[in-house]
PDB file of N, CA, C and O in Angstrom:
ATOM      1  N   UNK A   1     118.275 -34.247   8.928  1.00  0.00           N
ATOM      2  CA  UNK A   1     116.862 -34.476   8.896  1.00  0.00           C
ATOM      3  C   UNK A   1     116.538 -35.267   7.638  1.00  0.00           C
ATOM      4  O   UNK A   1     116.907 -34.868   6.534  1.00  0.00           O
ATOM      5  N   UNK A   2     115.867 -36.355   7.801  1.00  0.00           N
ATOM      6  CA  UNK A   2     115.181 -36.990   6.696  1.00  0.00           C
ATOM      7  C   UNK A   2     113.821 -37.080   6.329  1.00  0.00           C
ATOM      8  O   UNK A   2     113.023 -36.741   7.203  1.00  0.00           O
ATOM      9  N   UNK A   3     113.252 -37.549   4.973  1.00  0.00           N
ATOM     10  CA  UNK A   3     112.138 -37.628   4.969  1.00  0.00           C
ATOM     11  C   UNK A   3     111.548 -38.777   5.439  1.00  0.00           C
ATOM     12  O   UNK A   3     112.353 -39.482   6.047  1.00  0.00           O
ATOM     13  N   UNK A   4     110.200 -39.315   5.365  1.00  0.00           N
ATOM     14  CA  UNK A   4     110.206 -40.478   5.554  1.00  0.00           C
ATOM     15  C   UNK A   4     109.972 -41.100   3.926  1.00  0.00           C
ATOM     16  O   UNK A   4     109.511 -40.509   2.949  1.00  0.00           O
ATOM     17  N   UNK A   5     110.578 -42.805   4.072  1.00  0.00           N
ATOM     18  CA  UNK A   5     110.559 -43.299   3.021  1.00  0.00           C
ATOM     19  C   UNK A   5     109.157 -43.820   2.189  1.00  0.00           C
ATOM     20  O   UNK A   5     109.211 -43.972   0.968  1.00  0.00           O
ATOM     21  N   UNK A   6     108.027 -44.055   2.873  1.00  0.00           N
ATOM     22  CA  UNK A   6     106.823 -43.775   2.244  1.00  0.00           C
ATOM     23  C   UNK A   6     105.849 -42.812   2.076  1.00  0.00           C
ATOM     24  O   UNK A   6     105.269 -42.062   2.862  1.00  0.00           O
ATOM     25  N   UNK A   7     105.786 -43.007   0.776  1.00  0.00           N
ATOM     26  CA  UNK A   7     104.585 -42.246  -0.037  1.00  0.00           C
ATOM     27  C   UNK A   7     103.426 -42.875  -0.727  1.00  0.00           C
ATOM     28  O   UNK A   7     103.411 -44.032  -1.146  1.00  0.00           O
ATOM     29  N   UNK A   8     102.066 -41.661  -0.839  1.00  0.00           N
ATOM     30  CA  UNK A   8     100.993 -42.531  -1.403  1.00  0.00           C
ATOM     31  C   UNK A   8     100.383 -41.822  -2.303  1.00  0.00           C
ATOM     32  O   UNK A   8     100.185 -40.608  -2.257  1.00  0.00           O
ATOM     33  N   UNK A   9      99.973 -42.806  -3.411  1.00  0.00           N
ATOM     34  CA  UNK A   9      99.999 -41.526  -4.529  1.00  0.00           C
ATOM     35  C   UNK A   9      98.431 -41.054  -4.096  1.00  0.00           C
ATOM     36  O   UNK A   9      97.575 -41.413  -3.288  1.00  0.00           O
ATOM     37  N   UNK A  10      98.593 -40.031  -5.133  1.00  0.00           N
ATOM     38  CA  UNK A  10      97.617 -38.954  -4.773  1.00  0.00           C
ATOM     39  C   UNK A  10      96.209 -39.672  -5.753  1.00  0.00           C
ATOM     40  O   UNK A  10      96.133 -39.967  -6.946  1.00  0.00           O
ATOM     41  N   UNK A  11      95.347 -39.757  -4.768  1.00  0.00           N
ATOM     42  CA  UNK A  11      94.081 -40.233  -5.477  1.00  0.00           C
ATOM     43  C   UNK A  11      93.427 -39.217  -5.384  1.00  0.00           C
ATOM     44  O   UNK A  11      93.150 -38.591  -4.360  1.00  0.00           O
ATOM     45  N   UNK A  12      92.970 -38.869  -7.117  1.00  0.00           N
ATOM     46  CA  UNK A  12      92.528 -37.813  -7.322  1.00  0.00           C
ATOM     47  C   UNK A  12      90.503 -37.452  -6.643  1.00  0.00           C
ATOM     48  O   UNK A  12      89.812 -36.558  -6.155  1.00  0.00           O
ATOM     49  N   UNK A  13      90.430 -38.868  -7.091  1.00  0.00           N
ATOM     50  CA  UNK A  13      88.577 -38.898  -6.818  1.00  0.00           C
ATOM     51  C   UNK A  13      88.534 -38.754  -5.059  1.00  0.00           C
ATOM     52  O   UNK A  13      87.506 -38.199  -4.672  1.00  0.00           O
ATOM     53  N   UNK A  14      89.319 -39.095  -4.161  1.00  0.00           N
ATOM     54  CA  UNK A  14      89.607 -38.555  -3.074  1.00  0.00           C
ATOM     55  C   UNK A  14      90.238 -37.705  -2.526  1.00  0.00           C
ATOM     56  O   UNK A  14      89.943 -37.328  -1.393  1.00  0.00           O
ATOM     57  N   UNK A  15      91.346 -37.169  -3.274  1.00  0.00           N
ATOM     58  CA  UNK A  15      92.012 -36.256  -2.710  1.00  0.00           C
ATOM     59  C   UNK A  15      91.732 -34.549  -3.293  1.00  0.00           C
ATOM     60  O   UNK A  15      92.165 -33.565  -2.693  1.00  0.00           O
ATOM     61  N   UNK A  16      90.922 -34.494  -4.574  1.00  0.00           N
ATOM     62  CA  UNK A  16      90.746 -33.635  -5.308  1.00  0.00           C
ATOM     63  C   UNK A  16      89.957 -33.242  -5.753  1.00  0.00           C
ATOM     64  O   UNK A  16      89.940 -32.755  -6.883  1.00  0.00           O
ATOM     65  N   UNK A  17      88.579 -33.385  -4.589  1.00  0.00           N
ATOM     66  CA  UNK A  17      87.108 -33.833  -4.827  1.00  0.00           C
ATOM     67  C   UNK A  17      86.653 -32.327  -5.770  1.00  0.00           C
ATOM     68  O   UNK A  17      87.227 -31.290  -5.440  1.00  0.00           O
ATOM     69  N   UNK A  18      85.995 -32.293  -6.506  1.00  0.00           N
ATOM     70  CA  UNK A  18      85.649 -31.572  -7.761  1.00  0.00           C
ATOM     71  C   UNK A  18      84.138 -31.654  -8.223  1.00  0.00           C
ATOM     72  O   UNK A  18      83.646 -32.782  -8.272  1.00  0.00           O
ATOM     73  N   UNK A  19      83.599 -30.906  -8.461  1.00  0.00           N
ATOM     74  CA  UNK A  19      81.975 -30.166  -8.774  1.00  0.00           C
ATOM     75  C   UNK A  19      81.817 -30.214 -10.229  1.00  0.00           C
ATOM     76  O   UNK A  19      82.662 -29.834 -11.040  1.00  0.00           O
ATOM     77  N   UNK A  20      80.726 -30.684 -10.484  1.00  0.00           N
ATOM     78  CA  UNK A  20      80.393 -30.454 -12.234  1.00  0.00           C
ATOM     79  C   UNK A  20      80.762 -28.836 -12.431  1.00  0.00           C
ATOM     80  O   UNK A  20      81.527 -28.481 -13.327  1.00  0.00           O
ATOM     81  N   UNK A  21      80.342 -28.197 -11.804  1.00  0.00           N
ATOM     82  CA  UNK A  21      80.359 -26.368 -11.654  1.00  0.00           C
ATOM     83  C   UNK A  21      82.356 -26.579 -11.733  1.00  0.00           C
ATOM     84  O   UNK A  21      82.685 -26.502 -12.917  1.00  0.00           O
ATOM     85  N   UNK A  22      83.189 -26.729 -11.114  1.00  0.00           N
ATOM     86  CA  UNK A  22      84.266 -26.903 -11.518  1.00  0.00           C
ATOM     87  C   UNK A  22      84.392 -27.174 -13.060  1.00  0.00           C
ATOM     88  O   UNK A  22      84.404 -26.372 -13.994  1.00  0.00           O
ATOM     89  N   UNK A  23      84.490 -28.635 -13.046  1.00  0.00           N
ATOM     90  CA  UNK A  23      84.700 -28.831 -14.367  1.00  0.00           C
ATOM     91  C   UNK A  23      84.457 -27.587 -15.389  1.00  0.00           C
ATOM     92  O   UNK A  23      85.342 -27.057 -16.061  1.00  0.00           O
ATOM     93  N   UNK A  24      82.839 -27.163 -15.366  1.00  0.00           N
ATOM     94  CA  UNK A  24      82.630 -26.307 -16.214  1.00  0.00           C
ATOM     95  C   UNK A  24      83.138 -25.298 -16.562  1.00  0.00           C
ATOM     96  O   UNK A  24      83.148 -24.873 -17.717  1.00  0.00           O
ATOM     97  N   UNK A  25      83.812 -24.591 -15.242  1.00  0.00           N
ATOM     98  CA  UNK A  25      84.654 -23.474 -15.407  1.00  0.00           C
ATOM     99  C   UNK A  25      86.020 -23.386 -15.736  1.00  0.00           C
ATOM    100  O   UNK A  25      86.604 -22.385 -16.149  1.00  0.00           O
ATOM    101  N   UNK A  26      86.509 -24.554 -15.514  1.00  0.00           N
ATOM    102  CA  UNK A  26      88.084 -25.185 -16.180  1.00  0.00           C
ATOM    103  C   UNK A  26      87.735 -24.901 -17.528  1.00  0.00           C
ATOM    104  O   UNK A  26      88.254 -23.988 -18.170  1.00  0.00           O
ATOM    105  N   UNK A  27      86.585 -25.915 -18.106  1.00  0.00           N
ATOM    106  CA  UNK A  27      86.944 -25.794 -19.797  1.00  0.00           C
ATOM    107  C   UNK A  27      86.483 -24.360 -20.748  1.00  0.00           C
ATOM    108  O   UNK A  27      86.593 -24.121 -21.951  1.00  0.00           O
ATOM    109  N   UNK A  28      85.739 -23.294 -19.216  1.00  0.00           N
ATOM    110  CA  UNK A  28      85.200 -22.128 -20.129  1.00  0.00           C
ATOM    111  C   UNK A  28      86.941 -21.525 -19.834  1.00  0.00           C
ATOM    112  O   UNK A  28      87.375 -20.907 -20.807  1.00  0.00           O
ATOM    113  N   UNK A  29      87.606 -21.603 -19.030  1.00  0.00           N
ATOM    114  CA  UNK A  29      88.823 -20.973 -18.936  1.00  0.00           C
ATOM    115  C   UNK A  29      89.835 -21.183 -19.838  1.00  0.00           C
ATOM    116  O   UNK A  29      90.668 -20.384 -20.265  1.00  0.00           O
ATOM    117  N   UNK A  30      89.621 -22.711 -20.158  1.00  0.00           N
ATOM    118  CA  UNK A  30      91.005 -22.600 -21.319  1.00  0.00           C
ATOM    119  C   UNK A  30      90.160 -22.508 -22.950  1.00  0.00           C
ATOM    120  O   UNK A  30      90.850 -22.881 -23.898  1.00  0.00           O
ATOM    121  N   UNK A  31      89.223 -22.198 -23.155  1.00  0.00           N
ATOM    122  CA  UNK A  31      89.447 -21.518 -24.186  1.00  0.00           C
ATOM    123  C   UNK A  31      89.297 -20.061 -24.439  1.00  0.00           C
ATOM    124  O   UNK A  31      89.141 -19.524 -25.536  1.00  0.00           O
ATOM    125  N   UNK A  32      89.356 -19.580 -23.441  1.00  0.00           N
ATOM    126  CA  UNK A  32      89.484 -18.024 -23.536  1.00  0.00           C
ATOM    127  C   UNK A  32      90.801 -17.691 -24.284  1.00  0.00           C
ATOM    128  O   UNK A  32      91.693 -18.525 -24.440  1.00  0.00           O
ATOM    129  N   UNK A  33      90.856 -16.542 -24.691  1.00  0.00           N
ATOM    130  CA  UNK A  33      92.052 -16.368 -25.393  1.00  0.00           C
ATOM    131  C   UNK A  33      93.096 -14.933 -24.234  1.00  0.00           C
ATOM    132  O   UNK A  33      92.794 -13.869 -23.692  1.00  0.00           O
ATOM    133  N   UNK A  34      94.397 -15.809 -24.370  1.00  0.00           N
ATOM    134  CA  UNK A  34      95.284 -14.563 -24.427  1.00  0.00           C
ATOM    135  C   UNK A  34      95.081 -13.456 -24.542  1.00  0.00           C
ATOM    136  O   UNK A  34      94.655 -13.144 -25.654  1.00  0.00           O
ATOM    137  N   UNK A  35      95.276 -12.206 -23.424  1.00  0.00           N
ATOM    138  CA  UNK A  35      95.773 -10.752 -23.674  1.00  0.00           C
ATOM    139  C   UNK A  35      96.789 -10.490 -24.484  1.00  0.00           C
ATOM    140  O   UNK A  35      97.614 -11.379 -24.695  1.00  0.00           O
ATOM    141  N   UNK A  36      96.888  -9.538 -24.936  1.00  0.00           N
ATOM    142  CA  UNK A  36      98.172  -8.935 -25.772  1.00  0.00           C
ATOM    143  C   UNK A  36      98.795  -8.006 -24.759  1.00  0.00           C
ATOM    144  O   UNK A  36      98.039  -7.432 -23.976  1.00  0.00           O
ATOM    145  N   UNK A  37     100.123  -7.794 -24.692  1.00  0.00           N
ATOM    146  CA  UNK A  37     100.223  -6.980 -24.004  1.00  0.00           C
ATOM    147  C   UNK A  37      99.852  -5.702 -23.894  1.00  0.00           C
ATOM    148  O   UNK A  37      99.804  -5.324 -22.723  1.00  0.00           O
ATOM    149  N   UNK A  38      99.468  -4.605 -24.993  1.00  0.00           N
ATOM    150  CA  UNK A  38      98.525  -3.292 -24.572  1.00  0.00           C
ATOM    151  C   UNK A  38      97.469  -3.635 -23.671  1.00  0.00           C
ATOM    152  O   UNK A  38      97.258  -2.970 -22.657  1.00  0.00           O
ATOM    153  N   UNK A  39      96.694  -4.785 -24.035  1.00  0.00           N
ATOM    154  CA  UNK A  39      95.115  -5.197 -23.763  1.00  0.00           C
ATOM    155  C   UNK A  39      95.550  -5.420 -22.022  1.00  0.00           C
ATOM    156  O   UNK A  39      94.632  -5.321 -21.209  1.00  0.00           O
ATOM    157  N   UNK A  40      96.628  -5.647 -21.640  1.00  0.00           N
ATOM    158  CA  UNK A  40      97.346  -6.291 -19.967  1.00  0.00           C
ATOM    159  C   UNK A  40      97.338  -4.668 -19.635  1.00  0.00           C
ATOM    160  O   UNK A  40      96.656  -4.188 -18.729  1.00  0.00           O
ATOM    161  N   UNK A  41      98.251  -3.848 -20.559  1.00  0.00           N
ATOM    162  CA  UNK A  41      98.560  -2.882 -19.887  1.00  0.00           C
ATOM    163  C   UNK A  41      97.078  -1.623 -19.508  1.00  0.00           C
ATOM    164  O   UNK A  41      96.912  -0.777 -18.629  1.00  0.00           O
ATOM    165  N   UNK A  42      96.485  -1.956 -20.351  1.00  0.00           N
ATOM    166  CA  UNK A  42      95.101  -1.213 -20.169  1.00  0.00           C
ATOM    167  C   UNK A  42      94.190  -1.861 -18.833  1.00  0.00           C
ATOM    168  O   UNK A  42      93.421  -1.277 -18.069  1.00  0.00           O
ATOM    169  N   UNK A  43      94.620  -3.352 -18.885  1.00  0.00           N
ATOM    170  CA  UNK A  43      93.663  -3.879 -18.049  1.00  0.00           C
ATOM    171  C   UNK A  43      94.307  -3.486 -16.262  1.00  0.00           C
ATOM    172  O   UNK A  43      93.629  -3.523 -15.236  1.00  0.00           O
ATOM    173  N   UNK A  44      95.286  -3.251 -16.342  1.00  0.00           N
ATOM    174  CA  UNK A  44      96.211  -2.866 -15.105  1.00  0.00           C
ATOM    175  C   UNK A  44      95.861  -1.443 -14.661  1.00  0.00           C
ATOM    176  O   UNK A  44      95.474  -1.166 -13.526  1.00  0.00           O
ATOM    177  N   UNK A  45      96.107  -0.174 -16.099  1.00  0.00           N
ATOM    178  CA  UNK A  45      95.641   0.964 -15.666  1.00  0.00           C
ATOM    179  C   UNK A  45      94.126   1.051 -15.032  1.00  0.00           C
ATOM    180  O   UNK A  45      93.813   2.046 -14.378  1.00  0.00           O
ATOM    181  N   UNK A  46      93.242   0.030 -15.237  1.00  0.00           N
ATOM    182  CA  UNK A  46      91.852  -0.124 -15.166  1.00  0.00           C
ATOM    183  C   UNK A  46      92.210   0.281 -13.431  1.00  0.00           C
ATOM    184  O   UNK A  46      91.621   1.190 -12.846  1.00  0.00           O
ATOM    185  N   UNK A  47      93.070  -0.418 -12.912  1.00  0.00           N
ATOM    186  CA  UNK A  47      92.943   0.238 -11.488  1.00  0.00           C
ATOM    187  C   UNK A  47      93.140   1.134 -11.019  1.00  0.00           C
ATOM    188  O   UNK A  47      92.581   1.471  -9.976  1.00  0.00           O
ATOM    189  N   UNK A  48      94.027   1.847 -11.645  1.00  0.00           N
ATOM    190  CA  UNK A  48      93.941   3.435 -11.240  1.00  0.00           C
ATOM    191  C   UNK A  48      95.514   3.062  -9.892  1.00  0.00           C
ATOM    192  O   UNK A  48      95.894   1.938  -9.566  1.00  0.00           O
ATOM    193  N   UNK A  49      95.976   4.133  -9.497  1.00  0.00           N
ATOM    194  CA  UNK A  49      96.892   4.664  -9.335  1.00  0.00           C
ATOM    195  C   UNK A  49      97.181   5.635  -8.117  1.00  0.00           C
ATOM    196  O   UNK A  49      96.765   6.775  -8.321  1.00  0.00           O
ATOM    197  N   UNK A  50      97.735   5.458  -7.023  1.00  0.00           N
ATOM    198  CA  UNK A  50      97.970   6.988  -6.033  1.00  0.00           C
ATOM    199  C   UNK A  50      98.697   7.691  -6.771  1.00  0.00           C
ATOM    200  O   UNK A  50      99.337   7.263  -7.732  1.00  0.00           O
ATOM    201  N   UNK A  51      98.649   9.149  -6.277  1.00  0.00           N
ATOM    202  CA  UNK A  51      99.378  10.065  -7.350  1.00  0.00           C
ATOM    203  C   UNK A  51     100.542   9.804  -6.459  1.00  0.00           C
ATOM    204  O   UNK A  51     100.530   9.358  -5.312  1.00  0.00           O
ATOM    205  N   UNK A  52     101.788  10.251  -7.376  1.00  0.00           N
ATOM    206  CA  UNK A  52     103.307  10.193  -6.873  1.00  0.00           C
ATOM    207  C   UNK A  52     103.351  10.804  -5.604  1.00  0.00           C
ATOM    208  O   UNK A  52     104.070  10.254  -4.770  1.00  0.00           O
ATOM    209  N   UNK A  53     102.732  11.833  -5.272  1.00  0.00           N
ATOM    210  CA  UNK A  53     102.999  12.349  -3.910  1.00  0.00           C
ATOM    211  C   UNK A  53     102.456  11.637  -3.156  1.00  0.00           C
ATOM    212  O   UNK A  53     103.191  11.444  -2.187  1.00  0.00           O
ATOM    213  N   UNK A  54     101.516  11.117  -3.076  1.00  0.00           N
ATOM    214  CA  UNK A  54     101.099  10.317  -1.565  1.00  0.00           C
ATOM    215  C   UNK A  54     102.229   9.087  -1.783  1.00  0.00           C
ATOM    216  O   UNK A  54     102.295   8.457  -0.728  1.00  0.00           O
ATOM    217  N   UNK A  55     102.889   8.687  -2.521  1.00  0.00           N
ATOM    218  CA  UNK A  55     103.224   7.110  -2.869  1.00  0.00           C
ATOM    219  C   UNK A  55     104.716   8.018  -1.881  1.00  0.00           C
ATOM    220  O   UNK A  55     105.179   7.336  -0.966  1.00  0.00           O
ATOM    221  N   UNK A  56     105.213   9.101  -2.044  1.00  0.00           N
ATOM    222  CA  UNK A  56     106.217   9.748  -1.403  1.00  0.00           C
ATOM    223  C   UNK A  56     105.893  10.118  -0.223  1.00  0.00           C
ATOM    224  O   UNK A  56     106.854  10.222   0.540  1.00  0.00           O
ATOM    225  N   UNK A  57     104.696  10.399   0.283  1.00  0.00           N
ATOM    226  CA  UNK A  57     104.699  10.793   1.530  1.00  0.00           C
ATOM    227  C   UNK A  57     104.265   9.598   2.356  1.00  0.00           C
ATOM    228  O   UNK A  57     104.129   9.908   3.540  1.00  0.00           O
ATOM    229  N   UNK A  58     103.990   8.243   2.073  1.00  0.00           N
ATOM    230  CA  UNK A  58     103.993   7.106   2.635  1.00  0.00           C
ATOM    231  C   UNK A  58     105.116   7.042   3.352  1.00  0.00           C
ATOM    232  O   UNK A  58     106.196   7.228   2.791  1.00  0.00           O
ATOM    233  N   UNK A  59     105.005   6.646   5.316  1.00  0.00           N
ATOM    234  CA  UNK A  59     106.398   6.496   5.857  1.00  0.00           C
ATOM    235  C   UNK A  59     106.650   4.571   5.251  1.00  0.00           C
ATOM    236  O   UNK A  59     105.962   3.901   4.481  1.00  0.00           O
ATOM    237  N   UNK A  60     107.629   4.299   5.846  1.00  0.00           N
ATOM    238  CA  UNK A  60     108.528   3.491   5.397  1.00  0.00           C
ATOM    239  C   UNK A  60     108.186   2.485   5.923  1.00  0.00           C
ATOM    240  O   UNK A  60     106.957   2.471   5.972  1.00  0.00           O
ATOM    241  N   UNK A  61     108.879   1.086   6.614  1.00  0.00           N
ATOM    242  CA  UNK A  61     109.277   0.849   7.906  1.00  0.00           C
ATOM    243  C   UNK A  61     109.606   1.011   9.286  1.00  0.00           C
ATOM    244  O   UNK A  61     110.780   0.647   9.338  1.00  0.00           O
ATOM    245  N   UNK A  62     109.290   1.307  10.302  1.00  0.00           N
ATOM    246  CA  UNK A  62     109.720   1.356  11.159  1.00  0.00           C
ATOM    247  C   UNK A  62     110.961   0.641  12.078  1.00  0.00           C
ATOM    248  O   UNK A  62     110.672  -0.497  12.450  1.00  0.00           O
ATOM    249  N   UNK A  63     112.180   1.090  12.462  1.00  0.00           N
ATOM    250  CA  UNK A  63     113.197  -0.088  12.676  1.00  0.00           C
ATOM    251  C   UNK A  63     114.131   0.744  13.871  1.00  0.00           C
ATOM    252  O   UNK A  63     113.703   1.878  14.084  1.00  0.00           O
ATOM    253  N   UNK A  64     115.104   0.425  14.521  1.00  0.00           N
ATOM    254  CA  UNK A  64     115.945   0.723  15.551  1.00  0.00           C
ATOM    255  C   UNK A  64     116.888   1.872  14.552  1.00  0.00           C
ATOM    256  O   UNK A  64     117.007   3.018  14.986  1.00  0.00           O
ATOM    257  N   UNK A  65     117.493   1.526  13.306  1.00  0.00           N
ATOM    258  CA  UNK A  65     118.395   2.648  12.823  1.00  0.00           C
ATOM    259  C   UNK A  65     118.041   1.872  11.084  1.00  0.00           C
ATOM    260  O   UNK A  65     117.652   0.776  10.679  1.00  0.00           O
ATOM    261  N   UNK A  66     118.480   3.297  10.414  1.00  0.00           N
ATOM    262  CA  UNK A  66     118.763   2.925   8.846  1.00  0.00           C
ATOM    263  C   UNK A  66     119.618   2.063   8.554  1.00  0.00           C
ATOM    264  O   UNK A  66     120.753   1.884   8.996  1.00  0.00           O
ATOM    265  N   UNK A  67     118.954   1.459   7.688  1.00  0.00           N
ATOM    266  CA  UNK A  67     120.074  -0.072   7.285  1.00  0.00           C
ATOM    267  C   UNK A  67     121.321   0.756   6.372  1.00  0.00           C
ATOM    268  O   UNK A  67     121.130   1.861   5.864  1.00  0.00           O
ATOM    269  N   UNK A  68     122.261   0.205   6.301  1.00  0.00           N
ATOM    270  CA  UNK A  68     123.687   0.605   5.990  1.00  0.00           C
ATOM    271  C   UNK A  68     124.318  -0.696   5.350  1.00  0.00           C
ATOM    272  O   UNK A  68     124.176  -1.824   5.825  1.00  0.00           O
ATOM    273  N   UNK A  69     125.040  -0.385   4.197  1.00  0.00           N
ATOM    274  CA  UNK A  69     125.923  -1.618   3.649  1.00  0.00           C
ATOM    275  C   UNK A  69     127.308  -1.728   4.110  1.00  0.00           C
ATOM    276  O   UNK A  69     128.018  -2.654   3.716  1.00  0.00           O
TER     277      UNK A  69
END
């Protein structure tokens, strides 16, 4: 299988059509600053958690037989 041999470059003002409201939110995004990792790990617990037993009493897959190596 091959590709074909032409290509066209990517025109952005057509191919990548974009909103002042875009723009704006690109440049409020990169200067936000970096998490630290506690500040990640807090922001993760923020969701909360099933307790271990339901995460254990979840069935599995369903399949014809247990997979085997």
């Amino acid at each position: 299988m091959k590709s074909k041999n032409s290509s066209e470059l990517l025109d952005f003002e057509r191919d990548v059509p974009t909103t002042e409201n875009d723009i704006l939110a690109l440049r409020r995004v990169r200067t936000l600053t970096q998490m630290d990792l506690k500040a990640y790990i807090r922001f993760l617990e923020s969701f909360g958690s099933p307790p271990a037993s339901q995460l254990r009493a979840k069935r599995g897959p369903a399949g014809p037989k247990p997979f085997e190596l």
